[in-house]
N, C-alpha and C positions, 0 to 999 in steps of 0.2 A: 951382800946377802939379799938387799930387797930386788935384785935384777933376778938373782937366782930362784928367789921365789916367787917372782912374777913368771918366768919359765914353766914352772909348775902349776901354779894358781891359773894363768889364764886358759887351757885346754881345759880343765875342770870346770870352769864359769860356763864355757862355750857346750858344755855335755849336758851342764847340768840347764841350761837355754833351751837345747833342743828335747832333751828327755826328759824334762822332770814330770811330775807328778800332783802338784799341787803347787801353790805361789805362797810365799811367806806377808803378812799384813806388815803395809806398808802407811808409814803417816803421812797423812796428805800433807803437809808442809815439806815431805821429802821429793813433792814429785812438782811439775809444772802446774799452774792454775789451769792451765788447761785440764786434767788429769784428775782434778779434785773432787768432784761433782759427779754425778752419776742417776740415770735414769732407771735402773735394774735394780730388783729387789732382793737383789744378793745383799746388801750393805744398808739395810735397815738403818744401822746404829746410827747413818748417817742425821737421821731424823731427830736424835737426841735435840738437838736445837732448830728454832726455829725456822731461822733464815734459811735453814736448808730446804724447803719448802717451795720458797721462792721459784716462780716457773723458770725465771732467767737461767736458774743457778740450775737447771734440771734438764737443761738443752746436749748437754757432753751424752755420748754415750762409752763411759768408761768402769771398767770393773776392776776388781782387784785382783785379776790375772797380769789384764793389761798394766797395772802399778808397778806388780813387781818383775813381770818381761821392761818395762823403762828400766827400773834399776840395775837389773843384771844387765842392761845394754848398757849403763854409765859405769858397771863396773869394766868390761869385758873391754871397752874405751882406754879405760885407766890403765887396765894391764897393757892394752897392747900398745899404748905410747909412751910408758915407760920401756917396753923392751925396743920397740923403733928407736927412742933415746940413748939407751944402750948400745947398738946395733951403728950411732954415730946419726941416727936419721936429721935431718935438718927439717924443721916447723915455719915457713912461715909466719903463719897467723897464731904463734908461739902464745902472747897475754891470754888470749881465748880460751884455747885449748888449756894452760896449764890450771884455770880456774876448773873447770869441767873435772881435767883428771884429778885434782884435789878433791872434788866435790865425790867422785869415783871412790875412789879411795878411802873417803869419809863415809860412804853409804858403804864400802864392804863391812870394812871395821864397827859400824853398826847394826847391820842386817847379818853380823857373820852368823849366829846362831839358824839364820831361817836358811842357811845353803843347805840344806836336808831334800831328798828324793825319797 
């Protein structure tokens, strides 16, 4: 069942990448520290706390489009090395990857409400 619905689900990830319409809020502990921080006054809230403040911490210029284009790229990952997997593909750098696509995988099953266009 989960190959068969990787089948389906990953063309849908990849539509909904290129066409959508708006980004779903994404928590910054789901994205790299690099990804955290932001210099754009789209993401006020950020300012809740202090340390956000911080000139260091103000050097990224990342918004919350860019947050949720990463995670649909960790999902769209997920899907498509499970169907490679399926398909008999052979990994390499297999340890790597399998954290990644676990990590995929974990972010659909929690962002799944925000796949809306």
């Amino acid at each position: 069942m989960d190959g068969t619905l990787a089948v389906i689900i990953l063309p849908m990830l990849k539509q909904l990448r290129a066409e959508k319409h708006g980004s779903g809020l994404v928590d910054l502990e789901d994205v790299p520290e690099s990804m955290r921080y932001t210099t754009t006054e789209d993401y006020e809230s950020q300012y809740t706390f202090d340390f956000y403040r911080e000139p260091d911490l103000q050097k990224v210029q990342c918004d919350i489009h860019d947050r949720w284009d990463w995670v649909l790229d960790e999902m769209i990952f997920a899907f498509e090395y499970k169907i490679d997997e399926d398909n008999g593909g052979i990994d390499k750098d297999w340890k790597n990857n399998y954290k990644r696509v676990q990590n995929g995988f974990r972010l659909f099953g929690k962002y799944y409400q925000n796949l809306w266009d």
